[in-house]
LOVOTI-222288 format. One record per residue (C-alpha): residue number from 1; x, y, z. Coordinates in steps of 0.001 Angstrom, whole numbers. Layout:
REM residues N
marti_X_Y_Z
NUM_X_Y_Z
...
//
This chain:
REM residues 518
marti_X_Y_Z
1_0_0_0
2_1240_3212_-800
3_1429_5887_2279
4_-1430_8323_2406
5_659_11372_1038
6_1933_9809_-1772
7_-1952_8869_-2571
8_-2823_12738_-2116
9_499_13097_-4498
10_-786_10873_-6985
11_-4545_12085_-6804
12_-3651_15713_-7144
13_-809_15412_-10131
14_-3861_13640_-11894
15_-6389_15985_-11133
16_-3734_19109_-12409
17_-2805_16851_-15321
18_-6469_17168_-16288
19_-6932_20805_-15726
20_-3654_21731_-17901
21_-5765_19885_-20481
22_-8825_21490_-19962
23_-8702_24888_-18354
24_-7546_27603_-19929
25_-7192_30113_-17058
26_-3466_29479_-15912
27_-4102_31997_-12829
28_-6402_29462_-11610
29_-4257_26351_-12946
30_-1384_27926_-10641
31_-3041_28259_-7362
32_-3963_25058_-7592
33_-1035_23529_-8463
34_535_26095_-5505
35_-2039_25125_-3280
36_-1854_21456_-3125
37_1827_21355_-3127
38_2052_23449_179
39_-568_20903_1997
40_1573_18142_742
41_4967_19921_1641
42_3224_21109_4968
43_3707_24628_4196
44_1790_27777_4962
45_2836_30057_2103
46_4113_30245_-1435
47_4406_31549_-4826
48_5082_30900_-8081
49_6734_33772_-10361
50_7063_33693_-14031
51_9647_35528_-15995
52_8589_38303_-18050
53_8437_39151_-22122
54_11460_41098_-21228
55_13492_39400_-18105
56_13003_39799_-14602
57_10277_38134_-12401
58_6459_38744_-12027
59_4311_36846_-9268
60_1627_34893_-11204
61_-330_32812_-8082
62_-14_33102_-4408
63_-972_31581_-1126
64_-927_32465_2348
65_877_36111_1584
66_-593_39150_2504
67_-1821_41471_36
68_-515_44339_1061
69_3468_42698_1574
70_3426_41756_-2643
71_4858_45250_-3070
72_7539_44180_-963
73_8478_40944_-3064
74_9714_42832_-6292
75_12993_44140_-5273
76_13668_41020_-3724
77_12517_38742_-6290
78_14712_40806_-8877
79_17821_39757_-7275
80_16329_35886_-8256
81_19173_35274_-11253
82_17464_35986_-14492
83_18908_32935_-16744
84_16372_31852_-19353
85_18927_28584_-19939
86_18073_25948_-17487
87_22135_24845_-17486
88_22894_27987_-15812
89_19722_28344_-13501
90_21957_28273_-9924
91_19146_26229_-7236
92_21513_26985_-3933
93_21771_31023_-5093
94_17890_30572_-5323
95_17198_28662_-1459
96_19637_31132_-226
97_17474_34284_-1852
98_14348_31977_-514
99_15443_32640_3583
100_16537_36442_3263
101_12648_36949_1303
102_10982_34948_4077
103_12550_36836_6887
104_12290_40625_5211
105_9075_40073_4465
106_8379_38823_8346
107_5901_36649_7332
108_7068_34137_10545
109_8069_31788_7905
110_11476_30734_8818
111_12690_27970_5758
112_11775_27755_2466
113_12208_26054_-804
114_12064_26801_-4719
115_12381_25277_-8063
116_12492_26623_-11555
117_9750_25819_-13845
118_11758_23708_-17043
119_10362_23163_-20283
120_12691_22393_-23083
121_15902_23674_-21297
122_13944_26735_-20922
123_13053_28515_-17386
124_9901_29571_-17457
125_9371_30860_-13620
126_10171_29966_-10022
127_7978_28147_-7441
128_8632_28478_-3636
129_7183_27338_-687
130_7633_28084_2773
131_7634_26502_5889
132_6793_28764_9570
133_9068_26464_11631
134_12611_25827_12027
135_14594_22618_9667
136_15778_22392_5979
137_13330_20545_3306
138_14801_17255_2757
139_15705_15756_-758
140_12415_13886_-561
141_10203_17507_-219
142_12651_18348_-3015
143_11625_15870_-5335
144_8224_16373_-4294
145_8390_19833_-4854
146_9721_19217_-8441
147_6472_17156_-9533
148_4599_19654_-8942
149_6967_22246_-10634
150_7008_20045_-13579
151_3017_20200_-14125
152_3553_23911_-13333
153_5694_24375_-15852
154_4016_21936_-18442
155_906_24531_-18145
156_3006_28075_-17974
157_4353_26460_-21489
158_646_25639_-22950
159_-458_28847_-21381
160_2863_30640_-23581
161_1844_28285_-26574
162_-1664_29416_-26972
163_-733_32761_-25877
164_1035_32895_-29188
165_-1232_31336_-31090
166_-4330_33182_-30200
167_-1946_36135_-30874
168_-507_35049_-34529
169_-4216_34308_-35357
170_-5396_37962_-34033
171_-2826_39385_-35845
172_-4076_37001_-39875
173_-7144_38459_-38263
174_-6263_42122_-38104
175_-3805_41747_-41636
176_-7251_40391_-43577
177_-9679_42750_-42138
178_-7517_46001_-42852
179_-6284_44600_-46116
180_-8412_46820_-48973
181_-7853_43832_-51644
182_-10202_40644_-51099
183_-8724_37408_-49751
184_-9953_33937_-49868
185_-7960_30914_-48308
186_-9032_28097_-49941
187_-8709_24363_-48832
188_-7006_21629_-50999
189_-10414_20727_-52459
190_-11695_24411_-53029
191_-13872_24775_-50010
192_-13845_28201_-48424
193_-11930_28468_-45272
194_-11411_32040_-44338
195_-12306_35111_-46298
196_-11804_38929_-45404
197_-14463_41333_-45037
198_-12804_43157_-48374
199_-13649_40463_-50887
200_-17352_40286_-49283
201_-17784_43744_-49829
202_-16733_42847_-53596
203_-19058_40373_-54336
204_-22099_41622_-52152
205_-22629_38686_-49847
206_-21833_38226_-46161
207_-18984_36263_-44962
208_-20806_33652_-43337
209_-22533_33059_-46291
210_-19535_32356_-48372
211_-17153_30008_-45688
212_-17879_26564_-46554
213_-18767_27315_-50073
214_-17114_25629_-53142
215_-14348_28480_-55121
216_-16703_27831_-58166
217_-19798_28956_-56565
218_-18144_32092_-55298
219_-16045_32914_-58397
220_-17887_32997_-61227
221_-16946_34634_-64136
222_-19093_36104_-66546
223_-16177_36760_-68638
224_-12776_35781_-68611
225_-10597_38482_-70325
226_-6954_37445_-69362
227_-5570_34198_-68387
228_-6273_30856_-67327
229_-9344_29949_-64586
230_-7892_28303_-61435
231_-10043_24846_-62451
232_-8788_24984_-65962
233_-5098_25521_-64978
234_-5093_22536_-62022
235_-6628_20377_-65041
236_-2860_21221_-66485
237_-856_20441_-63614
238_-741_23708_-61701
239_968_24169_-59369
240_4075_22683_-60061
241_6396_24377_-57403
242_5420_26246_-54065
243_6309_29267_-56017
244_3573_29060_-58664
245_1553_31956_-58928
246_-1965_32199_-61204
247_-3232_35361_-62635
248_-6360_35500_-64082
249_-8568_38869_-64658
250_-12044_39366_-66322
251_-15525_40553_-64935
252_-16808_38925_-61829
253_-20357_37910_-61354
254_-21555_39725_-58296
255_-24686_38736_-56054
256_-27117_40716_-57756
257_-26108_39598_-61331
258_-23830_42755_-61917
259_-20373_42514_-63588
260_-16933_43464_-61576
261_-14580_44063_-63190
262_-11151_42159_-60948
263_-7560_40511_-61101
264_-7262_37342_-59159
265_-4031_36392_-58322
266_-3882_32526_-57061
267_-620_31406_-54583
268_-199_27736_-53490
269_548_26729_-49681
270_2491_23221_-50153
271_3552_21650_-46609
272_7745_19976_-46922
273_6540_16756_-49079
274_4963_19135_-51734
275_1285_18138_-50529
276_-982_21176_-51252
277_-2408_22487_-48345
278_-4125_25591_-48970
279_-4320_27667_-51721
280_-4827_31866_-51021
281_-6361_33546_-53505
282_-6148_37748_-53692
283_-8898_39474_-55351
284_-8339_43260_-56583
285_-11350_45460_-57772
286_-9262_46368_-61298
287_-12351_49037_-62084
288_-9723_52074_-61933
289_-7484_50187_-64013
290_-10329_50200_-66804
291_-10883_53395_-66416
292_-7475_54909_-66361
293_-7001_52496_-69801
294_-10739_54187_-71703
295_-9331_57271_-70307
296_-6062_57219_-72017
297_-7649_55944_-74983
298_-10144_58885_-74536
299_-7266_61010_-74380
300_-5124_59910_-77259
301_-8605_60127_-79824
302_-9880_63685_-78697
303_-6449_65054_-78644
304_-5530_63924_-81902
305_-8886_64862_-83410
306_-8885_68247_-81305
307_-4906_68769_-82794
308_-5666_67254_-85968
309_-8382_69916_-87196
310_-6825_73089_-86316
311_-3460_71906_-87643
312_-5445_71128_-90840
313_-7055_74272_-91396
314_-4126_76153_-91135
315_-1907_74204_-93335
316_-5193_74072_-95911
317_-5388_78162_-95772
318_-1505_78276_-96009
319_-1232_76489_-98801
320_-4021_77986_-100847
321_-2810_81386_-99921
322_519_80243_-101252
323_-523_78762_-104743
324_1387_80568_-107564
325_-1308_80041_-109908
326_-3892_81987_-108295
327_-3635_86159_-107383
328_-6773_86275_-104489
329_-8035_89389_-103828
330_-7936_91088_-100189
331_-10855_89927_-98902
332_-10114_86433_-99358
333_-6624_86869_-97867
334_-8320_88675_-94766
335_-11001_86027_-94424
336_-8255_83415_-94697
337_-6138_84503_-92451
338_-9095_85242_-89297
339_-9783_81865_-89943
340_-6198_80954_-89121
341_-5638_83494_-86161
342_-9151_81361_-84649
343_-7784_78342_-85777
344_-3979_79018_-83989
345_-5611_80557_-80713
346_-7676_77870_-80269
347_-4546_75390_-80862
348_-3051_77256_-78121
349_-5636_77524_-75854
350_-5881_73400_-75943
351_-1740_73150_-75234
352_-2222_75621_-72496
353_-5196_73396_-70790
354_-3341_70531_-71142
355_104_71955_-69784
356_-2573_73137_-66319
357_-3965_69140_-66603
358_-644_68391_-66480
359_17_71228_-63576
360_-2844_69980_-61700
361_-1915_66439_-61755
362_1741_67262_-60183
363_142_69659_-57779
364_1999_72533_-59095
365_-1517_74742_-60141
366_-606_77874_-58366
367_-2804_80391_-57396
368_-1264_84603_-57196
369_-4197_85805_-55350
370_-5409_89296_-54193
371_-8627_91466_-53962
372_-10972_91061_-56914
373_-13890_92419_-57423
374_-15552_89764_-59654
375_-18540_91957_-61289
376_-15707_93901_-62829
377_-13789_90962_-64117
378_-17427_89338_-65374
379_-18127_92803_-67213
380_-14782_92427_-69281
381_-15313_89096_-70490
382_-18475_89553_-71454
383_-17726_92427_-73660
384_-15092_90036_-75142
385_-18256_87579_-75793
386_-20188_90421_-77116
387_-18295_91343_-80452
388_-18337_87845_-80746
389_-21711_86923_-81324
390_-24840_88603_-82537
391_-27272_86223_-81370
392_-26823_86166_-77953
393_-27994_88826_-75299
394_-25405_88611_-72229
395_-26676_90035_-69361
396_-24816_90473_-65502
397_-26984_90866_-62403
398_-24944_91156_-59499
399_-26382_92970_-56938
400_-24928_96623_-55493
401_-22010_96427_-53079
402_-21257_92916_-54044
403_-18298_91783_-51130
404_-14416_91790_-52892
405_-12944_88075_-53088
406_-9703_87215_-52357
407_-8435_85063_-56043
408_-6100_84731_-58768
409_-7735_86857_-61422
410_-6182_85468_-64128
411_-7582_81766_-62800
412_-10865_83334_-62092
413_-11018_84529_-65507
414_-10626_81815_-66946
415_-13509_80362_-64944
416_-15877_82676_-66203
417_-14490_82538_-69817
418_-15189_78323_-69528
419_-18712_78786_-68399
420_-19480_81617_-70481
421_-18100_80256_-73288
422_-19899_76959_-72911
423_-22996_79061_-72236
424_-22707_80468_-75736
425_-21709_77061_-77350
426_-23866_75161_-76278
427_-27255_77493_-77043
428_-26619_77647_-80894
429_-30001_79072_-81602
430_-28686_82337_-79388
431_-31123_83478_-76725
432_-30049_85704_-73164
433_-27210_84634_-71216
434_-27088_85654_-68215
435_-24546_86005_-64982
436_-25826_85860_-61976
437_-23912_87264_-58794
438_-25632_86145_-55080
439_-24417_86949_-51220
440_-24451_84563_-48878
441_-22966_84920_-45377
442_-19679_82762_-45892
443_-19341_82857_-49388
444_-20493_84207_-52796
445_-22088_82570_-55579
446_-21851_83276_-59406
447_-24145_81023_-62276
448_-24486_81317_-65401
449_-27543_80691_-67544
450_-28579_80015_-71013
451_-31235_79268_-72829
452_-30073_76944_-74459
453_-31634_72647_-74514
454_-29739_71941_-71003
455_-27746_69237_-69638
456_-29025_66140_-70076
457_-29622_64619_-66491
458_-27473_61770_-66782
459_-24180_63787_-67752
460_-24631_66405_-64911
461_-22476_64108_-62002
462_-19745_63607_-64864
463_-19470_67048_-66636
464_-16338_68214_-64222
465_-14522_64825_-65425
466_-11422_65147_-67590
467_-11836_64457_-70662
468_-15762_64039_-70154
469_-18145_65293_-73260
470_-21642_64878_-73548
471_-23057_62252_-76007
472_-25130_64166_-77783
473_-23165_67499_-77877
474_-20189_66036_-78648
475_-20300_65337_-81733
476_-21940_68857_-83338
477_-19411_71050_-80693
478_-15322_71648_-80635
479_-13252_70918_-77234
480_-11269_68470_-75637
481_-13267_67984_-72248
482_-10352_69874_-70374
483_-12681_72927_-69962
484_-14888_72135_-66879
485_-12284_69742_-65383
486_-10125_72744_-65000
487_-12458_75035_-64232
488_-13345_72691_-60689
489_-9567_72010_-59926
490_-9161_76398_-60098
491_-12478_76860_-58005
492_-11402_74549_-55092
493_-7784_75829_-55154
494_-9710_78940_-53955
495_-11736_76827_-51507
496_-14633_76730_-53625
497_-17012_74331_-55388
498_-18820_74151_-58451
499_-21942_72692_-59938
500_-24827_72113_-62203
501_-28085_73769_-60633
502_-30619_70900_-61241
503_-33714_72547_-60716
504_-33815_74956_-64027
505_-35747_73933_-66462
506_-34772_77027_-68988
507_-31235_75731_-70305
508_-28713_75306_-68385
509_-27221_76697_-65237
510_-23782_76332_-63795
511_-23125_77855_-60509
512_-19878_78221_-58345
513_-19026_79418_-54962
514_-15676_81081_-53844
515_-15605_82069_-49404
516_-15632_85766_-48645
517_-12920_86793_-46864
518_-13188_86740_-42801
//
């Protein structure tokens, strides 16, 4: 028969061996195991103390200690030998720290004993117990002791363990979320294991509606513009190495039926025999792309068509002028050359919008600003617009002691030639034009009004694009779409805004705002 103590030994490593496995609290885990070594080792008091991310000693669990005295324990327990090698761990420097912490302390407890805590040559912590009479602990309390350090230990390390793995999981969990492309991590067979908040936003479903799923019930194309499809390039032996990359791009069928336009870019997760074990699969909304690419094919047709013609003209008139066949009389010359004078001004009014485009883009559109009185600058440029046409009427209406702005004149000028020059334009059967000037508190307001067949309702949100022309307008009017898209970019350099007033039904009205000066 074994003696009752080593029964209580027995029974209590068995019950700690099952809490390591099954409790998750190690504060709790450690009293225990503190606990039912000091009834076994007849003590009154002990603790165990772990060493921290960065060295030195922290008390984890504690018995029989006064609150109020665990102040006292730190400078004592830093003079404990921080060695996180087990080989150089020193056990009588330790006992001998043990006695002078039990008697500064004056807890009565006059002997003690500690152990480290040992896990893969590795000191985790300390345990100690203490004793509040008078004799040494023997080798048998010792070895005692050290079962019970051992389970100690055991749980400090699963404790450390899932520690880091609840961390390195928090941390997949915070890359995913903040990560603006979607991600899918896909199981060897294709089933949905994890995917990122991103890539449901892309295809309009929730998350939990997608884990579990097979890849081709979630990605389905409804065209395939670049590349192979994941299914069709495993059917040719992909992937060969762990390296092995798959890009494949076209317009992804969304939840409601819409198109999305994405890049999918396929990496394989192969464990040491080349097994595959997951397969992670980054989705990127490629919209932009497609836009930047009609843009700059926008670009390179209305430039060379807006280039072309004025180029053409002038080299037409040129030659004819020059033909030594022909003597034309003045009139023909004069007519000739107006037409190119119009033809070279409005040549260089298209370099000079693209040179601000290009200004604008490189954030080097500056502003030389000072008091302007805006009805003033509005008067000259209409008179400009006035020996221009005959069958328009322009007409200002700003009201009396209309507030000086603070602005670039020359910008600001060139704001009101864009709209008023549109204004004209775009009303071919002539009709009144009209600037309006209106004081708020913070800011003033300036529109201008034709009467002309509007803006159709659809084009309004895109008319300040670059490059950006009107279907139907497009085609019977000059320009580059450069106009209005400079026109905003000037108007919020001076902290204003600009847009298309919805609500009139006349033609069409374009109003901006610039602030009044404090």
């Amino acid at each position: 028969m074994l003696p009752d103590f080593r029964v209580r030994q027995r029974d209590y490593l068995l019950e700690i061996a099952r809490a390591i496995t099954q409790e998750l609290n190690l504060d709790e885990v450690l009293a225990r195991i503190l606990q039912h070594a000091a009834e076994l080792l007849a003590g009154q008091a002990g603790l165990v103390a772990l060493r921290g991310a960065e060295g030195g000693w922290n008390v984890a669990a504690y018995i029989g200690i006064p609150d109020q005295l665990l102040s006292y324990l730190d400078p004592l327990l830093a003079e404990v030998p921080d060695y996180e090698e087990a080989a150089r761990f020193e056990i009588p420097e330790v006992n001998r720290l043990l006695q002078t912490l039990a008697r500064e302390v004056s807890l009565g407890l006059l002997s003690g004993v500690g152990l480290p805590l040992i896990v893969q040559n590795r000191v985790l912590g300390v345990i100690f117990v203490f004793r509040n009479y008078r004799g040494l602990f023997s080798r048998e309390d010792q070895l005692l002791l050290q079962s019970f350090a051992d389970q100690a230990a055991i749980a400090v390390h699963n404790a450390q363990l899932y520690d880091q793995s609840r961390g390195q999981a928090q941390r997949l969990d915070g890359l995913l979320n903040s990560v603006a492309d979607g991600i899918l991590i896909l199981q060897s067979g294709h089933v949905v294991e994890r995917c990122n908040p991103a890539f449901a936003r892309l295809v309009g479903q929730r998350p939990a509606d997608i884990i579990g799923k097979q890849h081709g019930e979630i990605i389905t194309w409804k065209e395939v513009t670049h590349g192979p499809t994941l299914e069709r390039a495993e059917a040719g032996g992909w992937p060969l190495t762990p390296t092995a990359t798959l890009y494949v791009e076209g317009d992804l069928r969304r939840s409601d039926g819409s198109g999305l336009p994405v890049g999918v870019t396929y990496a394989p997760l192969l464990n040491p025999e080349g097994q595959l074990i997951n397969i992670i699969a980054s989705v990127r909304d490629v919209s932009h792309f497609r836009q930047a690419e009609q843009m700059q094919s926008t670009f390179i047709s209305v430039i060379s068509h807006e280039l072309k013609t004025p180029v053409s003209l002038i080299k037409g008139y040129v030659g004819t002028l020059r033909r030594p066949d022909v003597r034309w009389d003045s009139k023909v010359v004069q007519d000739s050359l107006e037409v190119i004078e119009e033809e070279a001004d409005r040549l260089a009014e298209l370099i000079e919008n693209l040179l601000d485009a290009s200004r604008l883009e490189a954030g080097a559109l500056a502003l030389n600003a000072s008091d302007l009185a805006l009805p003033l600058l509005a008067e000259r440029i209409a008179e400009r617009f006035r020996t221009q046409t005959d069958k328009h009427r322009i007409v200002l209406d700003f009201p009396e002691e209309f507030p000086v702005v603070l602005g670039d004149e020359q910008r600001l000028g060139q704001v009101l030639l864009n709209l008023l020059s549109n204004a004209v334009k775009y009303s071919p059967q002539g009709g009144e034009v009209r600037i309006i000037g209106q004081v708020r508190p913070e800011h003033v307001v300036i529109c201008v009004q034709d009467e002309g067949p509007g803006i159709p309702h659809g084009d309004m949100p895109h008319i300040f694009d670059r490059f950006y022309r009107a279907g139907e307008t497009a085609r019977s009017t000059k320009g580059a779409g450069l106009g209005l898209y400079l026109t905003r970019a000037i108007l919020e350099a001076h902290g204003g805004s600009i847009w298309v007033d919805a609500q009139y039904k006349e033609g069409a009205r374009v109003c901006f705002s610039l602030p009044r000066p404090q």
